[in-house]
N, CA, C and O atoms as a CHARMM CRD file, in Angstrom:
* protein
*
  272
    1    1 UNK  N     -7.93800  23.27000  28.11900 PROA 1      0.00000
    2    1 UNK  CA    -8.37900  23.48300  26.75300 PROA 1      0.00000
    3    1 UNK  C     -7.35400  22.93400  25.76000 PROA 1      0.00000
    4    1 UNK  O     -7.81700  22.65400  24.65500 PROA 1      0.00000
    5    2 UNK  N     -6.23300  22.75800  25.92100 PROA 2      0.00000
    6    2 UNK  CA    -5.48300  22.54500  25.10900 PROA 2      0.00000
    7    2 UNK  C     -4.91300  21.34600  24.73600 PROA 2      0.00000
    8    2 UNK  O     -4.25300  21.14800  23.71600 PROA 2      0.00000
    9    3 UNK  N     -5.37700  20.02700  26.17300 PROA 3      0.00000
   10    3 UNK  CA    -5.31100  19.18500  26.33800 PROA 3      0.00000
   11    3 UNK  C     -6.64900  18.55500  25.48600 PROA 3      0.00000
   12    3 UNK  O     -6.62700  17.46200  24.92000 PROA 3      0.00000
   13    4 UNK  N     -7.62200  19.32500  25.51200 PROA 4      0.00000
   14    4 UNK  CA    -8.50200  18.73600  24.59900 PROA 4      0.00000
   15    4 UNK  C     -8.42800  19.13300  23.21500 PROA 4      0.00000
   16    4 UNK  O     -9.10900  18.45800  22.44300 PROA 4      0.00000
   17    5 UNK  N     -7.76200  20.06600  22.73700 PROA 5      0.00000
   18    5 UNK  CA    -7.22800  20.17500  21.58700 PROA 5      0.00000
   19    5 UNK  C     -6.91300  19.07400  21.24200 PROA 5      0.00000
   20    5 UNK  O     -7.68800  18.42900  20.53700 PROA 5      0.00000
   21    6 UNK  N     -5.47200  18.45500  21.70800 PROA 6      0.00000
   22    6 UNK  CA    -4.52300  17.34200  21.14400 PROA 6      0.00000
   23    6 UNK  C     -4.84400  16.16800  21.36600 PROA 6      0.00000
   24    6 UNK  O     -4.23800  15.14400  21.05100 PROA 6      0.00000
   25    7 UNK  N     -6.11200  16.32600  22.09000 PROA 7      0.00000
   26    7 UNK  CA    -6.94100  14.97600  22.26800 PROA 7      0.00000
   27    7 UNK  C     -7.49300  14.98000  20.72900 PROA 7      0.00000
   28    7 UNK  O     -7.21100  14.00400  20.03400 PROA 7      0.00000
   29    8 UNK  N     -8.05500  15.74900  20.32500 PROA 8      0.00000
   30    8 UNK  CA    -8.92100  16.12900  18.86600 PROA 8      0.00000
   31    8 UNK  C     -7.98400  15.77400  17.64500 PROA 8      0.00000
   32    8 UNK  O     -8.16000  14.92000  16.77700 PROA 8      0.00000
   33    9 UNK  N     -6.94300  16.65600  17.81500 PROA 9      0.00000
   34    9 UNK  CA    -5.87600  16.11100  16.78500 PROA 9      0.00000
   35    9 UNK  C     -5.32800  14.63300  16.73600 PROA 9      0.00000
   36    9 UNK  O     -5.10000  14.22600  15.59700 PROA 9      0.00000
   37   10 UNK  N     -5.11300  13.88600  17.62100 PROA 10     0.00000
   38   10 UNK  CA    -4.41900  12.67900  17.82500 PROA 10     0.00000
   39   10 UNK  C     -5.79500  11.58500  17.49700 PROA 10     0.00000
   40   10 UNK  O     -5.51400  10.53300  16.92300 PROA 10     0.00000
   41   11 UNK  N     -6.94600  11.79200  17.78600 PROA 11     0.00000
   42   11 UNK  CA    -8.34000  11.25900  17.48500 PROA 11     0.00000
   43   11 UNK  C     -8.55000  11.33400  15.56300 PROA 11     0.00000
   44   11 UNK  O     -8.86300  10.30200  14.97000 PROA 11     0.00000
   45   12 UNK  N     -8.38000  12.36700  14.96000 PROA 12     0.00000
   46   12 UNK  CA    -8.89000  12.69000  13.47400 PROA 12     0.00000
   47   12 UNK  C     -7.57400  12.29000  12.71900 PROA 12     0.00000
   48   12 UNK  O     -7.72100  12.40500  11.50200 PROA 12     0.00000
   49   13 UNK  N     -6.53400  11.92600  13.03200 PROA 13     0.00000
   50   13 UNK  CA    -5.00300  11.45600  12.75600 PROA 13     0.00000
   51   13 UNK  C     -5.35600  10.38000  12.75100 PROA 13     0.00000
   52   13 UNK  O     -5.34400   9.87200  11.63000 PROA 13     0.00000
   53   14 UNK  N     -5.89400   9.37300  14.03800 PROA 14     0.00000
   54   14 UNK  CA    -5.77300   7.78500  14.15700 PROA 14     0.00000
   55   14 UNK  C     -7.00400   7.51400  13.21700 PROA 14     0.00000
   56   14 UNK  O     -6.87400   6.42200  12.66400 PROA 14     0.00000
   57   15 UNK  N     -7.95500   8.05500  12.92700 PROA 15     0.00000
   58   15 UNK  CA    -9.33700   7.99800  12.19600 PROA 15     0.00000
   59   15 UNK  C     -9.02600   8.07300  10.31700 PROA 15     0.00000
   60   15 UNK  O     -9.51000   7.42000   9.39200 PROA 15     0.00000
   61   16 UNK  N     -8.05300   9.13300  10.35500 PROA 16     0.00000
   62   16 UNK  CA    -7.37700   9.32900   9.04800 PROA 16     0.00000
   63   16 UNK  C     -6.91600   7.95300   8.61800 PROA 16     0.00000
   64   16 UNK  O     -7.46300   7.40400   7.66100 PROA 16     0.00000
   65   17 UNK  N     -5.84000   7.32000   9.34900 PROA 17     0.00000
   66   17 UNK  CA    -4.54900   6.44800   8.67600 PROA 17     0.00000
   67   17 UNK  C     -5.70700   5.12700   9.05700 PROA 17     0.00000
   68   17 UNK  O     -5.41600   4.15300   8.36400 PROA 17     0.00000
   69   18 UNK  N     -6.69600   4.90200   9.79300 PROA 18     0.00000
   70   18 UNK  CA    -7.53100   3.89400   9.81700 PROA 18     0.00000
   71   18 UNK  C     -8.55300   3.54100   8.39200 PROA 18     0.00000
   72   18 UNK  O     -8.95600   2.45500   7.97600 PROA 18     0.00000
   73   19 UNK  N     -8.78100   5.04200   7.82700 PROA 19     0.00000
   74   19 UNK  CA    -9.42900   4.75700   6.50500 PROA 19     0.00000
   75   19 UNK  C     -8.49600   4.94900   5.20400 PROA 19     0.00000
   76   19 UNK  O     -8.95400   5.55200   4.23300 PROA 19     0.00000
   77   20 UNK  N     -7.11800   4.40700   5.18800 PROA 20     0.00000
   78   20 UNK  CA    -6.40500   4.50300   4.53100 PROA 20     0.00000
   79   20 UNK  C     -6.58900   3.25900   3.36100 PROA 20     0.00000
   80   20 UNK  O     -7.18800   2.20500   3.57500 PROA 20     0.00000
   81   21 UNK  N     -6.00200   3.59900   2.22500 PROA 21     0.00000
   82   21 UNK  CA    -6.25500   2.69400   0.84200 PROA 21     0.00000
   83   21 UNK  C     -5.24500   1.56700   1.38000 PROA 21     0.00000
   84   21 UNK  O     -4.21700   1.96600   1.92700 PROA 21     0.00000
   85   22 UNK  N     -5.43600   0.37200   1.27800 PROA 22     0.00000
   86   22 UNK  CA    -4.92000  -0.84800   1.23300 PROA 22     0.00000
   87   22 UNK  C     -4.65600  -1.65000   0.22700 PROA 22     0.00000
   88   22 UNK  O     -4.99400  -1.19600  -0.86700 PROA 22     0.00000
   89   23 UNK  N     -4.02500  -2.98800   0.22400 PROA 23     0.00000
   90   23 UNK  CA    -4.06200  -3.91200  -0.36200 PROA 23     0.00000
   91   23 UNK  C     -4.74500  -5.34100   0.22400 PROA 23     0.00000
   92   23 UNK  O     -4.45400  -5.78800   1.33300 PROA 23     0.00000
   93   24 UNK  N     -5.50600  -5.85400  -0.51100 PROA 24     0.00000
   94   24 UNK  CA    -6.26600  -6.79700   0.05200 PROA 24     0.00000
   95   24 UNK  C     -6.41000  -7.98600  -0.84300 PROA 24     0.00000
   96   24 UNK  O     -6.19500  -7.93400  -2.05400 PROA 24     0.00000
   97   25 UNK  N     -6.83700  -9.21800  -0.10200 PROA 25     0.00000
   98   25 UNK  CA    -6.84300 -10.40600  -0.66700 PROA 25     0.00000
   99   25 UNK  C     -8.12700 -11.18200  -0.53800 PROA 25     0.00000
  100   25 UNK  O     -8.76900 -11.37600   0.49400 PROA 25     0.00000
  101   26 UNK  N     -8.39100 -11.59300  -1.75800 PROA 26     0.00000
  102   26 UNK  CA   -10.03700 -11.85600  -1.55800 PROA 26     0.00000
  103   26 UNK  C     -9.69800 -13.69500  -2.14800 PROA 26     0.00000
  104   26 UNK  O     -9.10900 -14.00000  -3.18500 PROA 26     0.00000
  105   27 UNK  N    -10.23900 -14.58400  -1.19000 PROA 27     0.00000
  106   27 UNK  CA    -9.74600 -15.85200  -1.37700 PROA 27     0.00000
  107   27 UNK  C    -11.26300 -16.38600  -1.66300 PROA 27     0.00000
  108   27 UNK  O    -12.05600 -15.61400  -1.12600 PROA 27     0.00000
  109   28 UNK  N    -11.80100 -17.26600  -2.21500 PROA 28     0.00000
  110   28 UNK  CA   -12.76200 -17.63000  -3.10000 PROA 28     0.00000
  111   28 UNK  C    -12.20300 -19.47800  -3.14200 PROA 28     0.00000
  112   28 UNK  O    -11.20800 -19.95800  -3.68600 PROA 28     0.00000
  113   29 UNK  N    -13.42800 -20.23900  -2.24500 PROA 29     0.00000
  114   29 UNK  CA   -13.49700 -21.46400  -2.15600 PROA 29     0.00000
  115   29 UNK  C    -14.63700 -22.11500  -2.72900 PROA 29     0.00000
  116   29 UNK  O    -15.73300 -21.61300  -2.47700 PROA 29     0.00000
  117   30 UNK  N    -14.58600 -23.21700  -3.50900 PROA 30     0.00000
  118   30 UNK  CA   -15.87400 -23.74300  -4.03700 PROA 30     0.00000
  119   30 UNK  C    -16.44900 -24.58700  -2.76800 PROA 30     0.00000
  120   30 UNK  O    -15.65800 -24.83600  -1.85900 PROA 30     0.00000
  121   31 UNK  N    -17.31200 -24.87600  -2.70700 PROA 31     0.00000
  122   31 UNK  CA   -17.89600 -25.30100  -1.76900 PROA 31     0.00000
  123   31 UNK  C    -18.17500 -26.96800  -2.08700 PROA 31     0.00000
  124   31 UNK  O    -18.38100 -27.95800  -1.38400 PROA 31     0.00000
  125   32 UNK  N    -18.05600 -26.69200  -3.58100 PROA 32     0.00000
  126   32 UNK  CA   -18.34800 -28.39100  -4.24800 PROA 32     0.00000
  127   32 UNK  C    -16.93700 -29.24500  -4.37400 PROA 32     0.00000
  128   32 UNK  O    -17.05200 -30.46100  -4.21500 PROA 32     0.00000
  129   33 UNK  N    -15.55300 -28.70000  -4.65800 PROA 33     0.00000
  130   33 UNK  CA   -14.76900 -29.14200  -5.14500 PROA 33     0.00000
  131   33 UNK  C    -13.24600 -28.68500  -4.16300 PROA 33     0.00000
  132   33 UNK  O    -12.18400 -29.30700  -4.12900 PROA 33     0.00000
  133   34 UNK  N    -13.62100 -27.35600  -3.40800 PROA 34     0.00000
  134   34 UNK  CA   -12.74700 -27.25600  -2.45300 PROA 34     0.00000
  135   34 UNK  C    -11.68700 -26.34000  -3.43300 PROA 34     0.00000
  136   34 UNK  O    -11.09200 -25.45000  -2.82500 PROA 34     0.00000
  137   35 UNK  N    -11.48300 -26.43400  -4.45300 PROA 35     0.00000
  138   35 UNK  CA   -10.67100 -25.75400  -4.96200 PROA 35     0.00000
  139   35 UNK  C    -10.49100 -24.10800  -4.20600 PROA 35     0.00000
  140   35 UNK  O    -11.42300 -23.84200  -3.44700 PROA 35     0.00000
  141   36 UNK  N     -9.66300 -23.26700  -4.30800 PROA 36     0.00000
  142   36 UNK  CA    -9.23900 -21.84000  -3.85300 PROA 36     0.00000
  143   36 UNK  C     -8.63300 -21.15400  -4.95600 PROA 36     0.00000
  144   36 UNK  O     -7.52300 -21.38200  -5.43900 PROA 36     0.00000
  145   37 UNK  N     -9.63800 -20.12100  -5.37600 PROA 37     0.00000
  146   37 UNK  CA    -8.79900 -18.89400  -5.79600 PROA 37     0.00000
  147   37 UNK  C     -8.53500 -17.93100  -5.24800 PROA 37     0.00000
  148   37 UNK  O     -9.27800 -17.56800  -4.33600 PROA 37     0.00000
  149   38 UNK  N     -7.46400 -17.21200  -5.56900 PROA 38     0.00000
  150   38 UNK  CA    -7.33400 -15.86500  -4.81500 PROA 38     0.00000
  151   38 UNK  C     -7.06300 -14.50800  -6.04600 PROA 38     0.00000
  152   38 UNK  O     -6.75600 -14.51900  -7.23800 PROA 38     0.00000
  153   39 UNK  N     -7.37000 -13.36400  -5.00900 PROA 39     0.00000
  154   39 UNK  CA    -7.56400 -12.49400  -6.19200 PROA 39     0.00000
  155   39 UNK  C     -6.74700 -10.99600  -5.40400 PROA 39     0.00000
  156   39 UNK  O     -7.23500 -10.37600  -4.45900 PROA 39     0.00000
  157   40 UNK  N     -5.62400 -10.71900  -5.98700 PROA 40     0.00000
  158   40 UNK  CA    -5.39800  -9.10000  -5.56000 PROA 40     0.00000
  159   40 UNK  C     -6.08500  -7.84600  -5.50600 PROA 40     0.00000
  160   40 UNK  O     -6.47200  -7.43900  -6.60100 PROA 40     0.00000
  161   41 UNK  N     -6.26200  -7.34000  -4.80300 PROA 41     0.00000
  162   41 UNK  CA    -6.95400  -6.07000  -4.58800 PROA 41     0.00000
  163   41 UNK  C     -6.28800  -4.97500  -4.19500 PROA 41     0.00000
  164   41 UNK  O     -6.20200  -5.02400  -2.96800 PROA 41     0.00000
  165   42 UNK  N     -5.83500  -4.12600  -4.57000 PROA 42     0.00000
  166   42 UNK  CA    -4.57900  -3.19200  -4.36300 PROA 42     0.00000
  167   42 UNK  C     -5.59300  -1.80700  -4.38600 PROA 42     0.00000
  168   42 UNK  O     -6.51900  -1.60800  -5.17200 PROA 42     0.00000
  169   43 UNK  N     -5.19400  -1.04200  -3.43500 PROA 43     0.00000
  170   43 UNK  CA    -5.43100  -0.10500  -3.30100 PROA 43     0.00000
  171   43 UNK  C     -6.54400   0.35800  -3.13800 PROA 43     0.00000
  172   43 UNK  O     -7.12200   0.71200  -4.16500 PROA 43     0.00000
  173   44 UNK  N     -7.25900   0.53100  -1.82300 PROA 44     0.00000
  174   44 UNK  CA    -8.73800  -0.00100  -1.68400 PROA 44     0.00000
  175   44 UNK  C     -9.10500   0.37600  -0.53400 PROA 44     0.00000
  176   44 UNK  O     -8.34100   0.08400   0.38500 PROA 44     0.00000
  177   45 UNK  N    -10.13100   0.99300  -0.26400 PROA 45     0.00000
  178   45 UNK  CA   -10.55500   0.93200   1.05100 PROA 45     0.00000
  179   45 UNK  C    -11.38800  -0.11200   1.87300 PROA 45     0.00000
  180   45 UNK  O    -12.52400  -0.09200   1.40100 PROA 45     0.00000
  181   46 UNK  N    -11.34300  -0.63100   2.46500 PROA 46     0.00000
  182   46 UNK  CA   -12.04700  -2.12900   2.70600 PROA 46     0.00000
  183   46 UNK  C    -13.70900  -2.08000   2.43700 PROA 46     0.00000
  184   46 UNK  O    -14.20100  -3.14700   2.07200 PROA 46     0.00000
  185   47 UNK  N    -14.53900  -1.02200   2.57600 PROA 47     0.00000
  186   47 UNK  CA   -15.88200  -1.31000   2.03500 PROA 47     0.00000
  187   47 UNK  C    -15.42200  -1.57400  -0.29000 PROA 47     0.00000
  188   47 UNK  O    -15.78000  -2.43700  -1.09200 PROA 47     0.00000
  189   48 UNK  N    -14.94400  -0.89100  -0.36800 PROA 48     0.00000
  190   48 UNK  CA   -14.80900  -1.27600  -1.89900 PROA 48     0.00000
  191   48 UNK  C    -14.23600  -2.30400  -2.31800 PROA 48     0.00000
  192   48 UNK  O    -14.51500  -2.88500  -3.36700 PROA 48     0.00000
  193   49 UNK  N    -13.10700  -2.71300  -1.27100 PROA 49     0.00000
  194   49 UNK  CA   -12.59600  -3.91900  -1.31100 PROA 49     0.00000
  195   49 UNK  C    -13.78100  -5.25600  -1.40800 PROA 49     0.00000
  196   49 UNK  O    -13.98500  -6.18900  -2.18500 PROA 49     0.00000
  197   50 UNK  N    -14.43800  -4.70100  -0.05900 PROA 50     0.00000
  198   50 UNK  CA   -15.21100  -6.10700   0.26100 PROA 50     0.00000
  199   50 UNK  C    -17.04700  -6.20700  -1.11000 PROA 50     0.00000
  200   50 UNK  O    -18.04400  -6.92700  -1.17300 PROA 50     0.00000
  201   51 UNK  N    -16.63300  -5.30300  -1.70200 PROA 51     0.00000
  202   51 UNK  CA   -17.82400  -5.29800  -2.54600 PROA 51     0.00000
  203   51 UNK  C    -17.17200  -5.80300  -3.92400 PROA 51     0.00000
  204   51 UNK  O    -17.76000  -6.65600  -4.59000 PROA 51     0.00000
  205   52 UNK  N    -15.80200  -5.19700  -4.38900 PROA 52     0.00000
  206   52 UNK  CA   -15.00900  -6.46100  -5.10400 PROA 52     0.00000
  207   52 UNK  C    -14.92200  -7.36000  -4.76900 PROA 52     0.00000
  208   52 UNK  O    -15.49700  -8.04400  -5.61600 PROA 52     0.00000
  209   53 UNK  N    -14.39900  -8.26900  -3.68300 PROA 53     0.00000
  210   53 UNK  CA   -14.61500  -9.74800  -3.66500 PROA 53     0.00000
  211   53 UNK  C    -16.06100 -10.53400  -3.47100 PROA 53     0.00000
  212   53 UNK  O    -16.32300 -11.70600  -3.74200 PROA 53     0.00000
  213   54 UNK  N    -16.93200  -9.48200  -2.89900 PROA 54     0.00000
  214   54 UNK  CA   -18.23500 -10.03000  -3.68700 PROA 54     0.00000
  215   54 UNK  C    -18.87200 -10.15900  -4.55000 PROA 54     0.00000
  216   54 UNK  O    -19.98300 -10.67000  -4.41100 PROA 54     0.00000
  217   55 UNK  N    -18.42700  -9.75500  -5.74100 PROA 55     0.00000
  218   55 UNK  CA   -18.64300  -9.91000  -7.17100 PROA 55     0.00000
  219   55 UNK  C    -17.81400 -11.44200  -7.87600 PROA 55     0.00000
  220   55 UNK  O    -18.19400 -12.23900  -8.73400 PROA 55     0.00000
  221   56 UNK  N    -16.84700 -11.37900  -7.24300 PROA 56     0.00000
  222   56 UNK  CA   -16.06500 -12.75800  -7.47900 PROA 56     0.00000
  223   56 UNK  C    -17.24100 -14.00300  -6.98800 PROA 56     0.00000
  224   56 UNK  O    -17.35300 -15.05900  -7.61000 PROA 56     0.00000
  225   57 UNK  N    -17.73400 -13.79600  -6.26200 PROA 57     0.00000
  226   57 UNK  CA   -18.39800 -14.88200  -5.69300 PROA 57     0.00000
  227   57 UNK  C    -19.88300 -15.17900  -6.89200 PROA 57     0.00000
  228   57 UNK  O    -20.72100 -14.38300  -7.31700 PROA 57     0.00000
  229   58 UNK  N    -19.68500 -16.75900  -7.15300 PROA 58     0.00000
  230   58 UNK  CA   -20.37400 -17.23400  -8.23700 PROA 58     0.00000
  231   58 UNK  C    -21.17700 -18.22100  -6.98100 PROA 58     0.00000
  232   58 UNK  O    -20.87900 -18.41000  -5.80200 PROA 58     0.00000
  233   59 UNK  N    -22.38800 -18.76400  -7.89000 PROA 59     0.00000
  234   59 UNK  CA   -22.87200 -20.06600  -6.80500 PROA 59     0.00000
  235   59 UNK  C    -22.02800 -21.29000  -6.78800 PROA 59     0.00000
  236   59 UNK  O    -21.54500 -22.04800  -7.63000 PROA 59     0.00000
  237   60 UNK  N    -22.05200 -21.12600  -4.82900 PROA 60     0.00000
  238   60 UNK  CA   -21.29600 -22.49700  -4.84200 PROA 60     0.00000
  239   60 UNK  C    -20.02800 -22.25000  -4.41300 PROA 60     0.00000
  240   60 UNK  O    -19.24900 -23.19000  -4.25500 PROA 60     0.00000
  241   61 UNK  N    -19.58700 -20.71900  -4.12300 PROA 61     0.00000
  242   61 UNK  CA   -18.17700 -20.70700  -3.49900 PROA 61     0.00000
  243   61 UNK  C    -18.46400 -19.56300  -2.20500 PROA 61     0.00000
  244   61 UNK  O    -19.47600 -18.92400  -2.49400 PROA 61     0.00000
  245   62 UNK  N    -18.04300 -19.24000  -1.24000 PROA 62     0.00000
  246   62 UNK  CA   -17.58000 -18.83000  -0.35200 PROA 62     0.00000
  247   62 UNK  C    -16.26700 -17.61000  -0.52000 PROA 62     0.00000
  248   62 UNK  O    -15.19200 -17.99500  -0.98100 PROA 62     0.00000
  249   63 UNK  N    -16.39000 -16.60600  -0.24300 PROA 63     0.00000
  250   63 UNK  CA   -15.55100 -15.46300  -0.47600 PROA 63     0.00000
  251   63 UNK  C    -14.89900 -15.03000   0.73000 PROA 63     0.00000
  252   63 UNK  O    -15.71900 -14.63900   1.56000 PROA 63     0.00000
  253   64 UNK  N    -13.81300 -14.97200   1.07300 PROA 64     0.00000
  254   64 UNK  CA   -13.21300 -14.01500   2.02800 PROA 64     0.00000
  255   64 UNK  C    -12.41900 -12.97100   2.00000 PROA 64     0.00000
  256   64 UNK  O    -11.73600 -12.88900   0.97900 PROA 64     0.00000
  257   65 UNK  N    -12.27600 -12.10000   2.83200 PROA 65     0.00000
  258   65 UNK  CA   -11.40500 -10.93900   2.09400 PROA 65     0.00000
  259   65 UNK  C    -10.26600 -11.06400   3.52500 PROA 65     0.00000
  260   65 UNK  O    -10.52300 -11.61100   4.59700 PROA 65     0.00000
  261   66 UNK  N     -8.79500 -10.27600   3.07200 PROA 66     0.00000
  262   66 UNK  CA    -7.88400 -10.58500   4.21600 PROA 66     0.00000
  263   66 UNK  C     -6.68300  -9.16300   3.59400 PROA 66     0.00000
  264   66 UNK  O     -6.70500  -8.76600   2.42900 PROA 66     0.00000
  265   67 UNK  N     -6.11300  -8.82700   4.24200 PROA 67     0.00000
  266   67 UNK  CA    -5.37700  -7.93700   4.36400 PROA 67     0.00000
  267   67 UNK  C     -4.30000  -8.54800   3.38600 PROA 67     0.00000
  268   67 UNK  O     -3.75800  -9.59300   3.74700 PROA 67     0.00000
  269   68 UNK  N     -3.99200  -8.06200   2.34400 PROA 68     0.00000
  270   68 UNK  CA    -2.63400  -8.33600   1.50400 PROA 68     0.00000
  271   68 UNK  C     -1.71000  -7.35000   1.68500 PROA 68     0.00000
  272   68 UNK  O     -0.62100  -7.41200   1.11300 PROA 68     0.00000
């Protein structure tokens, strides 16, 4: 029983620091001209992250998001 305790604890710990706020980098390529912007994203959980750098995206560029 107790072994499955600290199975439980060590499981909702690694689950915790996995949905932790980040910094992220959302890089933005035109597709016509090749040019690259990039854009900081600080403090973020990656679904909010990745819905900010999809707002960056205009027609005609390509968006990626990357761990800053």
């Amino acid at each position: 029983m107790k072994k499955l305790l600290l199975l439980s604890v060590v499981a909702v710990t690694a689950f915790s620091f996995s949905s932790c706020k980040k910094d992220w980098l959302c890089k933005c390529t035109d597709n016509t001209t090749g040019a690259t912007d990039e854009w900081q994203l600080g403090n973020m959980r990656r679904p909010e992250a990745s819905l900010a750098c999809d707002a960056y995206e205009v027609y005609g560029e390509d968006c990626s998001l990357e761990k800053g």
